[in-house]
N, C-alpha and C positions, 0 to 999 in steps of 0.2 A: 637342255631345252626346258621351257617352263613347267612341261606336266612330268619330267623324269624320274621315275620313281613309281607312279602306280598305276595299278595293275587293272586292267579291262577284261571281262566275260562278254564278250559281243553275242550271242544266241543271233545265228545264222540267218539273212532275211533280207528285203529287197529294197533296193535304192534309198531312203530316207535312214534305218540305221546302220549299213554300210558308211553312206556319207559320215553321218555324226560320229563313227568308228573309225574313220579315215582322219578326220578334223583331230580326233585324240592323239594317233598313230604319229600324225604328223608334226603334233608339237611333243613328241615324248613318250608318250604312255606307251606301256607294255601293252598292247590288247592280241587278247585270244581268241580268234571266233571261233565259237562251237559247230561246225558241222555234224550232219547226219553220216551214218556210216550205210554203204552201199551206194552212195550216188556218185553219177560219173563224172558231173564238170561241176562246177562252183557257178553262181549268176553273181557275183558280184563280181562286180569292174568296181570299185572303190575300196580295194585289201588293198592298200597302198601302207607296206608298212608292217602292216597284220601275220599274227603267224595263224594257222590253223591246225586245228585238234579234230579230231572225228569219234563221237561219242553215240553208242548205242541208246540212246533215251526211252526203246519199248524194252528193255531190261531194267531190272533191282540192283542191276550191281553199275548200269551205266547213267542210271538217276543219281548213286550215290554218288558218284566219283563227282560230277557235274555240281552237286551240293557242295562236296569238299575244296571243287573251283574255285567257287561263288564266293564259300567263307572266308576264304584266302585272299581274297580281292578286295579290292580298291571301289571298283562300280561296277554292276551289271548293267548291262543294256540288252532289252526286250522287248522284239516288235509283233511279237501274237497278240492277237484278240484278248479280250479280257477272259481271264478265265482257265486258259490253258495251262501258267506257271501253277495254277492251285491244284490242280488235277495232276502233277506231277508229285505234289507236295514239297515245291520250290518257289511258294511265291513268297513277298517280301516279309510277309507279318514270317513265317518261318525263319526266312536268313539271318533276318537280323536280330531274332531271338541269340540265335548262333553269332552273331559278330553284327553287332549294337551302333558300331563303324561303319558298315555299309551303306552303298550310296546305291538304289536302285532304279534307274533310270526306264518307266513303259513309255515308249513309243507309239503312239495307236493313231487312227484318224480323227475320230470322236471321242476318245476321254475313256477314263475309267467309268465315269459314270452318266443316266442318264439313258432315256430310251434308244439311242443309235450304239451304245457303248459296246455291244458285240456284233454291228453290223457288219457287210463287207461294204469296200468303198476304194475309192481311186483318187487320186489328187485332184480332178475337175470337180469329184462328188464333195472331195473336202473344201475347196475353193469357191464350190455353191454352196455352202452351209455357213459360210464365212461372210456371207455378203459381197465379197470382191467381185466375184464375176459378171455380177447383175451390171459393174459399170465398167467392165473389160469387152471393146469391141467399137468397130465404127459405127457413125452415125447411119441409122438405117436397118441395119444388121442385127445377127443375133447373136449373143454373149460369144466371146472367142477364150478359150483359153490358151496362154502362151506358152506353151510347151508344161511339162511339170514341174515346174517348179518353184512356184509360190505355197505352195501346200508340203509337198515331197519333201522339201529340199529346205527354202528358207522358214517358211513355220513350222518346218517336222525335225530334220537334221540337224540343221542349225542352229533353231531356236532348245533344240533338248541337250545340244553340247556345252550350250551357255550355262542351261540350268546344271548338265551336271558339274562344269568348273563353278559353279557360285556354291552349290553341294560342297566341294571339296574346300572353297575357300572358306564356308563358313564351319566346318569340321576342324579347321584350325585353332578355332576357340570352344567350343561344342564339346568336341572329342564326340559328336555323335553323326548317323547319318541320316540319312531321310529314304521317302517316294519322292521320285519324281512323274507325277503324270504329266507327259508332254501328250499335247491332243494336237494334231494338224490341222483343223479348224481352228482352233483357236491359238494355235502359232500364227497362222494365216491373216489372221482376224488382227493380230497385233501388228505382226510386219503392217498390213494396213491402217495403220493408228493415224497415219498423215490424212487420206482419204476422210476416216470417221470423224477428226475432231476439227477439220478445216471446212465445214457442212457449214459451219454459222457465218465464214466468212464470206459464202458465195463465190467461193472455186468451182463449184457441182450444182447449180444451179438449175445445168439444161441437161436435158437427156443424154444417153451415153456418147461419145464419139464428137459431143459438141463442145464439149468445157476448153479449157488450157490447155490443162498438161493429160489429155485424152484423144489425141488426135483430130481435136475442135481446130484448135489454131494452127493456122499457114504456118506462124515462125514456130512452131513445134513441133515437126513431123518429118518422115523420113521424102525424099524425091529422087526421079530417078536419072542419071546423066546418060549424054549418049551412046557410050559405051555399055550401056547394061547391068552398069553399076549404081551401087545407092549413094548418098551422103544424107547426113543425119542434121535435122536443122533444131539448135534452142536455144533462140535467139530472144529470151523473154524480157529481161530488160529494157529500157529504154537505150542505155548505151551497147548494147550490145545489138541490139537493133540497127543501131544507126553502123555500124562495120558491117551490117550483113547486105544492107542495102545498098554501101560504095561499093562491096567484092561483088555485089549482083547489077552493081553500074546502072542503079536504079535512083531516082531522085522521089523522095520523100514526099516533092511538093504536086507529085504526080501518079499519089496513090493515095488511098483512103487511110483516116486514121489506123492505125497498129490495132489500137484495141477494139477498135467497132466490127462486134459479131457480126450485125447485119453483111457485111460487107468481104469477109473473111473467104465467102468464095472465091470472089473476085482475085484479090491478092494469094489466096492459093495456085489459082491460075493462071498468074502472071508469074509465079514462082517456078510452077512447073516447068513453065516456056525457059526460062532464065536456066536451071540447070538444065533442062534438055539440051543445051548448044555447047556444051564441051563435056569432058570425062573427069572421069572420080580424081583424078589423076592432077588434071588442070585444074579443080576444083579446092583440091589441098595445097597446091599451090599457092593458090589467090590466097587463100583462108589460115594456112598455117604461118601463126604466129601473129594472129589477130586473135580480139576477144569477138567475134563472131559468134562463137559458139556455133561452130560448122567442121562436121568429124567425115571422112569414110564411113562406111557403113562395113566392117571388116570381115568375111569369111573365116573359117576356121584355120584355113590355108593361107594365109595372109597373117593373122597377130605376130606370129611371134617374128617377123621379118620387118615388122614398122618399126622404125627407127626409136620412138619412145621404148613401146614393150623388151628391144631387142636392150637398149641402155639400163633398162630395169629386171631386165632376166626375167619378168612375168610369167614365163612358163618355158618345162622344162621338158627333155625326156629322160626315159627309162632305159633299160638296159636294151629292151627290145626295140629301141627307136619313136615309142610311142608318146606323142606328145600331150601335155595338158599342163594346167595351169597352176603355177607355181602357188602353194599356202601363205594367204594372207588371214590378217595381218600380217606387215613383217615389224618384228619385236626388235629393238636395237644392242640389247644384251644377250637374249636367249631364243633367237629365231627359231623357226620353225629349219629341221633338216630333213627332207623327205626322202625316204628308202627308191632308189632307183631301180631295185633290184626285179624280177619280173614276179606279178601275184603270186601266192599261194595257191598252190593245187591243194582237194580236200585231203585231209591227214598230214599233210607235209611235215609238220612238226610236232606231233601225237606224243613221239619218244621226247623229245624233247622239253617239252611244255610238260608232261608229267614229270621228269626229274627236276625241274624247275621246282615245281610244286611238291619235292619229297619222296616221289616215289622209288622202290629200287630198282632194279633189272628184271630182280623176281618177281618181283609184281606185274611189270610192264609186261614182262612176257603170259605170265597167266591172264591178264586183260585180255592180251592181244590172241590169244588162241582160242578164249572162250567168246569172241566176234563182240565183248561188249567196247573196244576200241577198236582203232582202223589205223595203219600208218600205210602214207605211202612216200616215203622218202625218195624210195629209189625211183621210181615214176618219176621223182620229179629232175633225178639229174641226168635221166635219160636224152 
């Protein structure tokens, strides 16, 4: 697999470096997430892959070990507040005193630096700092965020597993490593690059919920068919317009121009009418294998049973039955192969990931009696 070979410190922590831990795991990288020692479940849903360690960190002797991780590593990733690595005497300017190679990836909402830089905050709080949300929402309404994941996920997660592969790609010539501050705002901010630099052309002209591609236009929005079900309309084109208006058995010369806003209501509810008289069902019928640009709208229970997703393996499960979606990209030499196996419980592989890293038996066991380690192996093949 592409990243096979090095080694991840994941420091334990919710939704956005999980994902970007998961994104590593999954094409290759060793990652280890560090847990706390005494707790009883894990909150990550995204150890897909991951082995886990459990490390006393209000101890001198489980700060060390944690350092000795780090130095041994390939990339750390760290999603605390600004401040807390230094307070341990594990933050970047230390490590990479110690190993000059390392790749330190913070993860934060706001940045290392900067007046919010040790605020708390949420993916809508980063997604309003971003500017995005001011033009997320229908006409009328008040700003809607769409689940978390513009912030969380794609400017947090995603956008800091990029930075840490270009880290390692440019350490190939370097032989050095860096910081990485990934701030979720301003991941945020970028995924939204289309939005910000398409302002001059009058895509965003009118207030929210009334543009194009903002649930302004009839041909770009979701409707809903008799059944109860959605289909997804985006039909912007001129050609592709015109297939969406034969499968809607509508004549062109009996509706108002496409692109005339004034009028856009109108043609929305004539659209309406139009799918409300058959089902998602009959609707993919007429439409599948036209350029309509006219989808289902597919429930979670439903992808991987359409006929495409099912020819392309899109998602997969696990040992436990649990499904989700298979790691893209897919690479054509060195795909991604993702661990089916069921997460990691905390400590599961303590013994483990320390001999990995050198240790002996004797030691392993003096960690583990003096509570600055945790293993719970057996727990997990219970």
């Amino acid at each position: 697999m592409a990243l096979a070979g090095v080694r991840v410190i994941e420091l334990a922590g919710l939704a956005p470096a999980p994902f970007c831990g998961m994104i590593l795991a999954d094409f290759g990288a060793k990652v280890i997430r560090v847990d706390r020692t005494k707790v009883g479940m894990a909150l990550d849903t995204q150890a897909r892959g991951k082995r886990s360690v459990a490390i006393n960190l209000k101890t001198p002797e489980g700060v060390d070990l944690l350092r000795k991780l780090c130095v041994q590593s390939d990339v750390v990733l760290e999603p605390y507040r600004k401040g807390v690595m230094e307070k341990l005497g594990l933050g970047p300017q230390e490590l990479l005193k110690e190993n000059p190679r390392l790749i330190y990836a913070r993860l934060t909402g706001y940045g290392q630096s900067g007046s919010y830089a040790s605020a708390a905050g949420h993916d809508i709080n980063y997604l309003a700092m971003s500017g995005l949300l001011s033009r997320l929402g229908r006409s009328g309404e008040k700003p809607y965020a769409p689940l978390n994941l513009l912030a969380d996920f794609a400017g947090g997660g995603l956008t800091c597993a990029m930075g840490i592969v270009l880290a390692l790609l440019e350490r190939t010539t370097s032989g050095k490593g860096q910081i990485i501050d990934a701030s979720m705002v301003e991941g945020a901010a970028y995924v939204g690059s289309f939005v910000w630099k398409s302002q001059s052309i009058g895509m965003w002209d009118r207030s929210r919920g009334e543009n194009m591609l903002d649930s302004g236009a009839p041909f770009y929005d979701t409707y809903q068919t008799s059944d109860g079900q959605y289909v997804a309309v985006g039909a912007i084109e001129p050609q592709f317009y015109k297939r969406l208006l034969e499968g809607l058995e509508l004549d062109a010369g009996n509706l108002p121009p496409q692109m005339s806003s004034p009028d856009w209501p109108e043609l929305r509810r004539i659209f309406t009418e139009c799918f409300a008289s058959k089902t998602q069902a009959e609707w993919s019928r007429i439409f599948d294998g036209t350029d309509a640009c006219v989808t289902p709208v597919l429930s979670f229970d439903q992808v991987s049973s359409h006929p495409h997703n099912q020819e392309r393996g899109s998602f997969l499960k696990d040992s436990s039955g649990e499904e989700s979606p298979r790691p893209a990209p897919v690479l054509s030499r060195t795909p991604a192969e993702p661990c089916i196996a069921s997460d990691p419980v905390i400590g599961e592989h303590t013994v483990e990931v320390l001999e990995d890293y050198g240790y002996d038996s004797a030691q392993i066991d003096q960690m583990l009696a003096a509570g600055v380690v945790e293993c719970n192996a057996v727990k997990a093949k219970l």
